[in-house]
N, C-alpha and C positions, 0 to 999 in steps of 0.2 A: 776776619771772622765773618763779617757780614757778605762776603763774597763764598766762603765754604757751606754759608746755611743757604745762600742762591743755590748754589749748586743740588745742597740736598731735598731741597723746594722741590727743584728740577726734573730730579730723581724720582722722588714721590709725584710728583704730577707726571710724570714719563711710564711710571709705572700703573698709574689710577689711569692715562689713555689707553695703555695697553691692555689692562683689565678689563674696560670699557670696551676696543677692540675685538677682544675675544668674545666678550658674553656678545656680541652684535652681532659677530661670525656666526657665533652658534646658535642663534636664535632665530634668525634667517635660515640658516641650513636646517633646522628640525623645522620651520615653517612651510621649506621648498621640497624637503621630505613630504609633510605631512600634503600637501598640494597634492605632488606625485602619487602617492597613494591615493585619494579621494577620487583626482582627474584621470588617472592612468589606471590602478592595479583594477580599482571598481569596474571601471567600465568593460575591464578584461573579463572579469568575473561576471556580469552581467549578460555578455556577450557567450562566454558558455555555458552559461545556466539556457541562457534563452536556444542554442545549438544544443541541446543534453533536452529542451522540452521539445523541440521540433523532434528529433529522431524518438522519442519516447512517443511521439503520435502517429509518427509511421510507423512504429515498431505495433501501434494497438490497429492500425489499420491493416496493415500485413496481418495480422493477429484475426481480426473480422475477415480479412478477405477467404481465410482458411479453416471458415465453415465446416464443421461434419456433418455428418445425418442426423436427420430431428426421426426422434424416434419415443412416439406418445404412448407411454402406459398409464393412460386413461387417469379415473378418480379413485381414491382411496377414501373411508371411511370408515374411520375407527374409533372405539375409548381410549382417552388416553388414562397413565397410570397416576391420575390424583387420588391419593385418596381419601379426601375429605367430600368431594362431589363431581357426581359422572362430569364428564367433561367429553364432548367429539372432537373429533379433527378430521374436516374433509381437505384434500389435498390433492387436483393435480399435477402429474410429474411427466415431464419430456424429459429424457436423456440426448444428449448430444456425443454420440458415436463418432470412431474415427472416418469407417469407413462403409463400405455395401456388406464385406464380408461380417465385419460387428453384429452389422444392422440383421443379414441373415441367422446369426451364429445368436444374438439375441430375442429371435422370434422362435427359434426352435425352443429355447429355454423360458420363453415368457413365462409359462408356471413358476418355474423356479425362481426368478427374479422379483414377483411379482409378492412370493412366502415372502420371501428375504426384507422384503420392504416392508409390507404388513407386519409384520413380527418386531423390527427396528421399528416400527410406527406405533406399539401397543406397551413401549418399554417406555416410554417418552411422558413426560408432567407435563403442563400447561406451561409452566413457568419457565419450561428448558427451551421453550420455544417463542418465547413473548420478545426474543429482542432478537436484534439482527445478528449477532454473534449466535446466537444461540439458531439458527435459521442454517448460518453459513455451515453450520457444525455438520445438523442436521442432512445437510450438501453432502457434505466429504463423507457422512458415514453412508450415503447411501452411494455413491461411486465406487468407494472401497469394497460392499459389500456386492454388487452388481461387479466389479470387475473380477471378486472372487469365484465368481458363477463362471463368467467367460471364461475358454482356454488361456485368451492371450486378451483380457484387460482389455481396453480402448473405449472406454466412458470417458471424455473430455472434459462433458459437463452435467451439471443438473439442477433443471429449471421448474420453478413450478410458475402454475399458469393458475392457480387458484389455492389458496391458502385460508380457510375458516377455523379458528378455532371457536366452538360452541358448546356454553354451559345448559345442562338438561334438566 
């Protein structure tokens, strides 16, 4: 009898190192995992984040090197539409064209460009313009509407080189 419960001691202690075995196994291998990942995939991922910002800076330098024509129409000065109290807006605008042919094809039309913007310029609040969102907008509608002028578009950009809004 006391040689059968040895045995089953045995068993049980055979069985409590192998359980101990395992959980060791696998504790260590989710640690040599978790290593791997930290020392290894990170540093992958780090490595093309940092090759994805390099080509993202030649891609804006390429971008700079392919300058259009600067093409200045002048100052504007207008009321804007508050209406609780006059409000001005002086504003110069340089368009950045594609190319000579633009730059000619938009000197013939200067009048007409010139409505186009004043008119977009006299629709406008104070408040549509006080933030930088409201600025960029301002951009895109006057590209849209200057490239609706041209035969064939080619406004790239639009810059202003003075921006006052002034209450009267």
């Amino acid at each position: 009898m006391a040689e059968e419960e040895k045995a089953q001691e045995e068993k049980k202690g055979g069985k409590g190192k192998l359980i101990f075995l395992i959980l060791l196994v696998l504790i260590l291998a989710a640690g040599g995992g978790a290593a791997y990942k930290f020392l290894v995939l990170d540093k992958k991922k780090a490595a093309e984040t940092k090759e994805k910002q390099a080509e993202k800076i030649i891609e804006e330098i390429k971008a700079t090197e392919n300058v259009g024509v600067m093409f200045d129409l002048g100052t504007f000065v207008v009321n804007l539409a508050d209406p609780d109290i006059e409000r001005y807006l002086k504003v110069s605008i340089v368009l950045e064209l594609k190319d000579q042919k633009v730059q000619q094809e938009a000197q013939k039309r200067l009048p007409e460009i010139k409505d186009a913007i004043t008119t977009l310029l006299l629709t406008k609040r104070s408040s549509d313009l006080r933030t930088p969102e409201g600025i960029e907008y301002l951009k895109e509608e006057i590209a849209k509407r200057v490239n609706a002028i041209l035969p064939l578009g080619g406004v790239k950009n639009v810059y202003f080189t003075e921006f006052i809004i002034q209450t009267g």
